[in-house]
C-alpha positions as a LaTeX table, in Angstrom:
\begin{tabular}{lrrr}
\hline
Residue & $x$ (\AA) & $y$ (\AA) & $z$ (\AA) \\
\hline
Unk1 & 0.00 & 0.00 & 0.00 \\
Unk2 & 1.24 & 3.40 & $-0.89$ \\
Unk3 & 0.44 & 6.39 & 1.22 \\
Unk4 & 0.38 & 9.95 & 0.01 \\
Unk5 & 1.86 & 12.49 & 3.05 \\
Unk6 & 2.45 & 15.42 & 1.00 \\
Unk7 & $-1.51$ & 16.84 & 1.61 \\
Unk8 & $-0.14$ & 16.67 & 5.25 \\
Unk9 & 2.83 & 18.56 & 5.11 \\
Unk10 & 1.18 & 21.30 & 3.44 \\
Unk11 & $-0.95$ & 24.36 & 3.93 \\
Unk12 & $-3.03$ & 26.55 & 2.03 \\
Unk13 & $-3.64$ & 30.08 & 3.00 \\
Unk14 & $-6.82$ & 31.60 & 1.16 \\
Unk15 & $-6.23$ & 35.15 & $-0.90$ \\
Unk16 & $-9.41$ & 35.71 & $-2.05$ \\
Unk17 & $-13.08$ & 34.06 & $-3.00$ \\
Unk18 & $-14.74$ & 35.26 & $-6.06$ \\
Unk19 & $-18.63$ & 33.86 & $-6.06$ \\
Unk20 & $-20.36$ & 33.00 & $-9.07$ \\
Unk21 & $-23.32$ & 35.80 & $-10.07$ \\
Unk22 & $-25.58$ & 33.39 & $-9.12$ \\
Unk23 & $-23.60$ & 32.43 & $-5.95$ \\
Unk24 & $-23.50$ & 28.90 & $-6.06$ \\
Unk25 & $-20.05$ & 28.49 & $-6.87$ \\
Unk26 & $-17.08$ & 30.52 & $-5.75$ \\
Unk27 & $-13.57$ & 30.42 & $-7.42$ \\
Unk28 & $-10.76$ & 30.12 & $-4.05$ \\
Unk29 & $-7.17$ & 31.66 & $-4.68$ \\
Unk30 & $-4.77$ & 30.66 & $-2.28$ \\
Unk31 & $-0.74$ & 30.47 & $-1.15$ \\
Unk32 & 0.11 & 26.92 & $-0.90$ \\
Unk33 & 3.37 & 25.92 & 0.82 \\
Unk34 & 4.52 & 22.75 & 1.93 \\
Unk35 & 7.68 & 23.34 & 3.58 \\
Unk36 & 11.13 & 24.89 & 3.41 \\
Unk37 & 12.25 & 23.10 & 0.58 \\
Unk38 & 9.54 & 24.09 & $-1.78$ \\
Unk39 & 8.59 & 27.77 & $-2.68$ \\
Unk40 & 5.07 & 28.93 & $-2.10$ \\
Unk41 & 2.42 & 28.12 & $-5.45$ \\
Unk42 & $-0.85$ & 30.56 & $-5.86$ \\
Unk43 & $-3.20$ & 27.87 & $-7.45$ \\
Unk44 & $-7.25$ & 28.25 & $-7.77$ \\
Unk45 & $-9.98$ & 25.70 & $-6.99$ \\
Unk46 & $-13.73$ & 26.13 & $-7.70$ \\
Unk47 & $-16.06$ & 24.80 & $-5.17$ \\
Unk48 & $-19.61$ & 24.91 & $-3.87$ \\
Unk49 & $-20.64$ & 28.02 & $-2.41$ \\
Unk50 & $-20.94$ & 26.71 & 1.34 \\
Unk51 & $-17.40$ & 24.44 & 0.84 \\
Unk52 & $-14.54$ & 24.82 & 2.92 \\
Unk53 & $-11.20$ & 24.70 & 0.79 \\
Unk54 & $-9.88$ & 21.56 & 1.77 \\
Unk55 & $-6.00$ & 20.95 & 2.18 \\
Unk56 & $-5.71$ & 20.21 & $-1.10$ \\
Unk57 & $-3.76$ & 21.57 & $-4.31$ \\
Unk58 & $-5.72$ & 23.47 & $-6.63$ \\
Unk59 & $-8.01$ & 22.24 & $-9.07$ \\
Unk60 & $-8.57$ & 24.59 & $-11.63$ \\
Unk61 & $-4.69$ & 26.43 & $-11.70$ \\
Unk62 & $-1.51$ & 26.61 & $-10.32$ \\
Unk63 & 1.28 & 28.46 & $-10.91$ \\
Unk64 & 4.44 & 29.63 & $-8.75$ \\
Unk65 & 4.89 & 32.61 & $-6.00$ \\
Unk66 & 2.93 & 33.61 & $-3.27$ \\
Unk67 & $-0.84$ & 34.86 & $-4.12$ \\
Unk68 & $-0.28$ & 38.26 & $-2.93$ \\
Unk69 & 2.03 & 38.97 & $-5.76$ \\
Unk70 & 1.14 & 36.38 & $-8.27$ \\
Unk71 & $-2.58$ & 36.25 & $-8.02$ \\
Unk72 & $-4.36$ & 35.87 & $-11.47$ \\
Unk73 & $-7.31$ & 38.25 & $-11.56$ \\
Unk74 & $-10.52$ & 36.12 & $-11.79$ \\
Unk75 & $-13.71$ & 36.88 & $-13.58$ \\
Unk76 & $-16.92$ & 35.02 & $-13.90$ \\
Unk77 & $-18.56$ & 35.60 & $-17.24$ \\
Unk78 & $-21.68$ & 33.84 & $-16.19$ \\
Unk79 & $-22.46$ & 30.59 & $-13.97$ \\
Unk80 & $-21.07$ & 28.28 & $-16.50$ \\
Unk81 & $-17.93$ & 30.00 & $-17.17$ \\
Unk82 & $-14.76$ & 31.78 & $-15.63$ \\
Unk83 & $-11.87$ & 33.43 & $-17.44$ \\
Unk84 & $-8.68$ & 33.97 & $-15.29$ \\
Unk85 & $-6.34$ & 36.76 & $-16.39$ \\
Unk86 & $-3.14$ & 35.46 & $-15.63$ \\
Unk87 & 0.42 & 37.14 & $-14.63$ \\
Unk88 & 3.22 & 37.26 & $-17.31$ \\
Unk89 & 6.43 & 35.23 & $-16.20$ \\
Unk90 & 5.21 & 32.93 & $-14.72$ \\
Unk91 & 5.27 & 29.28 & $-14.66$ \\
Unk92 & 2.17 & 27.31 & $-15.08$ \\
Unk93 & 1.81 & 23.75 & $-13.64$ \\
Unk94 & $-2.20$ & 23.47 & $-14.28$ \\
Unk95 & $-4.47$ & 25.24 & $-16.83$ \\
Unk96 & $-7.77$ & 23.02 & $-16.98$ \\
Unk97 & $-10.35$ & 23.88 & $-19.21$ \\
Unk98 & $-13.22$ & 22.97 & $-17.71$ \\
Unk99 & $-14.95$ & 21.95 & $-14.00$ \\
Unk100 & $-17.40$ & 19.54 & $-13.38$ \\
Unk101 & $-19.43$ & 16.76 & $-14.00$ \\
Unk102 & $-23.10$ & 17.75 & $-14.52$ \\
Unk103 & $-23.37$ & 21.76 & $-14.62$ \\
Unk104 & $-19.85$ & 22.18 & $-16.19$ \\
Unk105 & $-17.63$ & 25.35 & $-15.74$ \\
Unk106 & $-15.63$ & 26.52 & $-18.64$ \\
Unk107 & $-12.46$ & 28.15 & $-18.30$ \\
Unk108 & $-10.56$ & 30.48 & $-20.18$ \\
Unk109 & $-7.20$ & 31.99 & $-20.03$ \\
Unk110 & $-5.78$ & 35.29 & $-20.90$ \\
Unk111 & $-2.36$ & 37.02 & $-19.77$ \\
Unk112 & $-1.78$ & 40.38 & $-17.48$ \\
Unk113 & $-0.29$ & 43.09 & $-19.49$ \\
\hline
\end{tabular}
């Protein structure tokens, strides 16, 4: 059996929550860190609008530095879809497209300038 410690050495710190217009759903950016030999990652997870953000790595983005200087700025268009303006130089580890099973959440990407 394998086990999986690195959720435990972690922990997220939350930036900011953006709701949906509807406010059912609510887009999370937070600082993860897990420890002193890893630098801090500003990811984004979309959850239910009653949800704690769970220690967990982001579901929607990640990218590197600490949310209060790398935060992407995060826009809902409608329920159904998000568009996250992202900061120039920097590296992205996760750019999904979409969220969820039934009432699915497009995403969309655009740069900072």
């Amino acid at each position: 059996m394998l086990l999986d410690f690195s959720n435990s050495m972690c922990g997220n710190e939350i930036y900011k929550e953006i709701y949906s217009p509807d406010k059912s759903l609510k887009a999370v950016i937070f600082s993860r860190n897990c420890g002193a030999t890893t630098d801090y990652g500003t990811q984004v997870s979309i959850l239910d609008h009653n949800e704690k953000l769970k220690n967990m790595k982001g579901d929607v983005f990640n990218t590197d530095g600490h949310a209060k200087n790398s935060a992407p700025i995060i826009k809902w268009i409608n329920n159904n879809q998000l568009n996250i303006r992202q900061r120039p130089n920097k590296q992205i580890y996760l750019a999904e497209n979409e969220w969820g099973w039934f009432d699915t959440v497009k995403i969309t990407y655009n740069s900072k300038n």
